[in-house]
C-alpha positions as CSV (number, residue, x, y, z in Angstrom):
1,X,-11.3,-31.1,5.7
2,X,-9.6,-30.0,8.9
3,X,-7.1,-32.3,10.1
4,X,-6.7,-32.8,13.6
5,X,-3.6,-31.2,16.1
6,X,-1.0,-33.7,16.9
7,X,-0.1,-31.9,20.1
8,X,-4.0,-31.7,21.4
9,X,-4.4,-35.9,20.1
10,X,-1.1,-36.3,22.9
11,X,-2.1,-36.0,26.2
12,X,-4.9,-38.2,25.5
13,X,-2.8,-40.8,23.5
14,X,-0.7,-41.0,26.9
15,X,-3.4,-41.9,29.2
16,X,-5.2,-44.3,26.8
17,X,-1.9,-45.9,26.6
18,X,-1.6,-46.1,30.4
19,X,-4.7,-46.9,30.9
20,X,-4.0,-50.0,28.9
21,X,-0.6,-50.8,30.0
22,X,-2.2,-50.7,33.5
23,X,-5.2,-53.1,32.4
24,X,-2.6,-55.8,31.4
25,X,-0.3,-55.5,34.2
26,X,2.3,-54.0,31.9
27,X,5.0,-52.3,34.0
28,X,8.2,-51.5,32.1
29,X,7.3,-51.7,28.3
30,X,9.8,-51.4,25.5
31,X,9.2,-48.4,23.2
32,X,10.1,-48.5,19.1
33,X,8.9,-45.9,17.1
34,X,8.6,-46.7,13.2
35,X,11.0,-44.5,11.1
36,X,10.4,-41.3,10.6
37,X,7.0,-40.6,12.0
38,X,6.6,-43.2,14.0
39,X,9.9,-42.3,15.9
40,X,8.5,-38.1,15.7
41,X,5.1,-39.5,17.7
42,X,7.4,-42.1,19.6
43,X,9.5,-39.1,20.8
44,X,6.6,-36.7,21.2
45,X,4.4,-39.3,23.4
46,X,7.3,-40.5,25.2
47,X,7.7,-36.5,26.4
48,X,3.9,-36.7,27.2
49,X,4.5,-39.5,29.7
50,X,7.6,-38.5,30.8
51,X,9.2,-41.6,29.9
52,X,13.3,-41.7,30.4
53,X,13.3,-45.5,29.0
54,X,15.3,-46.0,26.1
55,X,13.7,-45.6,22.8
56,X,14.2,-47.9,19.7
57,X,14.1,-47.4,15.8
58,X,12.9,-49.9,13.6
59,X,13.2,-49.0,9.8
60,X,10.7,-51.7,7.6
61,X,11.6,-50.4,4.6
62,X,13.6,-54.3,3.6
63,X,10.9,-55.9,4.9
64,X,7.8,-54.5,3.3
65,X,5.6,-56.7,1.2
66,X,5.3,-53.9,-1.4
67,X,9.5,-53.3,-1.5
68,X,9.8,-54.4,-5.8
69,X,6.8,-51.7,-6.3
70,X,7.3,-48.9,-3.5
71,X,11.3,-49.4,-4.2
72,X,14.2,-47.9,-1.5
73,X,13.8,-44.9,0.0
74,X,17.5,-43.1,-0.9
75,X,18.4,-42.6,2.6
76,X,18.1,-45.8,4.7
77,X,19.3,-45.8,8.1
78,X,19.2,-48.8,10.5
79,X,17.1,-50.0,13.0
80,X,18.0,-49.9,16.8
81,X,17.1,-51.6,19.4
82,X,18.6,-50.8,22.3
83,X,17.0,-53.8,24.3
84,X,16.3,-56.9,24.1
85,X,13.0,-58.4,22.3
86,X,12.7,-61.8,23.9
87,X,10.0,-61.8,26.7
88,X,9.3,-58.1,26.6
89,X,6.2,-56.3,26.2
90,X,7.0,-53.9,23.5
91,X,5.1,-50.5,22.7
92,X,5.1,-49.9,18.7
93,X,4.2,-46.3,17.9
94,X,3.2,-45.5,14.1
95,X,2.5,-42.0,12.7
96,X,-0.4,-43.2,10.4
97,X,-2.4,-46.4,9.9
98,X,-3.8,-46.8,6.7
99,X,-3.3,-50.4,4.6
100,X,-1.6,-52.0,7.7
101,X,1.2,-53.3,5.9
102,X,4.0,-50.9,7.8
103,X,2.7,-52.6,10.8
104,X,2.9,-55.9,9.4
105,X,6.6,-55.7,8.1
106,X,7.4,-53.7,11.6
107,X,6.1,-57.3,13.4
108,X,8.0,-59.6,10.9
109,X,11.1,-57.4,11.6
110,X,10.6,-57.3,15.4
111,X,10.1,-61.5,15.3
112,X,13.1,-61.8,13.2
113,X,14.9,-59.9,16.6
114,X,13.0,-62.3,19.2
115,X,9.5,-63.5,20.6
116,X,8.0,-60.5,22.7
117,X,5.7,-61.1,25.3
118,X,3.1,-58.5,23.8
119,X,2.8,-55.6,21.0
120,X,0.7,-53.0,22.3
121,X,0.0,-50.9,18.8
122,X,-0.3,-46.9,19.4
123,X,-1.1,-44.5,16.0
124,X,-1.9,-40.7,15.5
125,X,-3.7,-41.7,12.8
126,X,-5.9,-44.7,11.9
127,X,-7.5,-43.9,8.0
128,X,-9.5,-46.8,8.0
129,X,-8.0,-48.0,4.5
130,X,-7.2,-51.3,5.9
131,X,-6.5,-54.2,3.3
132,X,-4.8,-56.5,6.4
133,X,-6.4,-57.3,9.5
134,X,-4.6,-54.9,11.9
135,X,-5.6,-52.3,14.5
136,X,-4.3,-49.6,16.7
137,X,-4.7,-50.4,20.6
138,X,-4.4,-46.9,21.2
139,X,-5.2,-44.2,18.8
140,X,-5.1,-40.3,18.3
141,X,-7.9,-40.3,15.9
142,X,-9.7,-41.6,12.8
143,X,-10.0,-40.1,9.5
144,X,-11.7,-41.0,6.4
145,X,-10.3,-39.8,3.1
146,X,-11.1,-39.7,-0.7
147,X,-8.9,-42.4,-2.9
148,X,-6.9,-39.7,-4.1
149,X,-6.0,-38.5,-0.6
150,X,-3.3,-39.0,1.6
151,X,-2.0,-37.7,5.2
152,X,1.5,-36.6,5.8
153,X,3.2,-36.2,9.2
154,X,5.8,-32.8,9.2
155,X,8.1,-32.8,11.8
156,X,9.9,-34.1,14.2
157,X,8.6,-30.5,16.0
158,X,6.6,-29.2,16.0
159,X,4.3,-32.2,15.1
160,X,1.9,-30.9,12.6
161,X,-0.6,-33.0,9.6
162,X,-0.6,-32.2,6.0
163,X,-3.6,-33.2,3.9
164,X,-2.0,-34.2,0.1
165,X,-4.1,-34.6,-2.8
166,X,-2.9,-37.2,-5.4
167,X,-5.1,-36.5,-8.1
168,X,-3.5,-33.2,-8.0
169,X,-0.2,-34.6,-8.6
């Protein structure tokens, strides 16, 4: 399988996006990227659009449904917002989409900071594995892999996609 270019999936990431910021009247939307890849494609899309705005961090790991099994990744930094939440419309970037459960803990998280007014959802990856109900308003591209396969993001840059076999493992 050939995995798709991070730096060709940009440019058309960043007019999706404003193409749907404009749709909804959205003019000065709050960035987050999702620790670590999120926060790569964050930095990488905010270049594309040429975006000075502040960026924040948000690191789920404490507030994942699948914590007791997954456990703590060693090094845990903190999230950062450098905004406010309350009444914003906030633009959450994620590296790859797959159960939807990052995306789930990343909305609990945000909540727990203040009610936005919206959460536009942008991914490189969707790998349609979905076991919650949650989708990507703007997306690089779709992938479908075997059980035993998963995607890794290598960066922060270049941006580039490994393909990891499991099974192999």
């Amino acid at each position: 399988m050939t995995l798709p270019n991070p730096a060709e999936l940009l440019p058309q990431m960043a007019r999706d996006l404003r193409a749907h910021l404009a749709q909804r009247q959205i003019s000065e939307p709050r960035f987050i990227g999702i620790q670590t890849g999120g926060l790569w494609v964050a930095e990488a899309l905010l270049a594309e659009l040429a975006e000075p705005g502040p960026l924040g961090v948000l690191n789920v790991s404490f507030y994942r449904d699948d914590f007791s099994q997954r456990g703590l990744h060693p090094v845990v930094s903190p999230s950062a917002l450098p905004f406010e939440v309350e009444g914003q419309h906030l633009v959450l970037i994620d590296d790859v989409l797959m159960s939807g459960r990052t995306v789930r803990a990343a909305l609990n998280e945000l909540f727990d900071y203040g009610r936005p007014a919206s959460v536009t959802l942008v991914c490189l990856l969707d790998l349609d594995a979905r076991e919650l109900p949650i989708r990507a308003d703007v997306l690089g591209a779709s992938l479908s892999l075997a059980p035993s396969e998963r995607v890794k993001l290598l960066g922060p840059a270049p941006l580039a996609l490994e393909l990891q076999d499991l099974a192999a493992n």
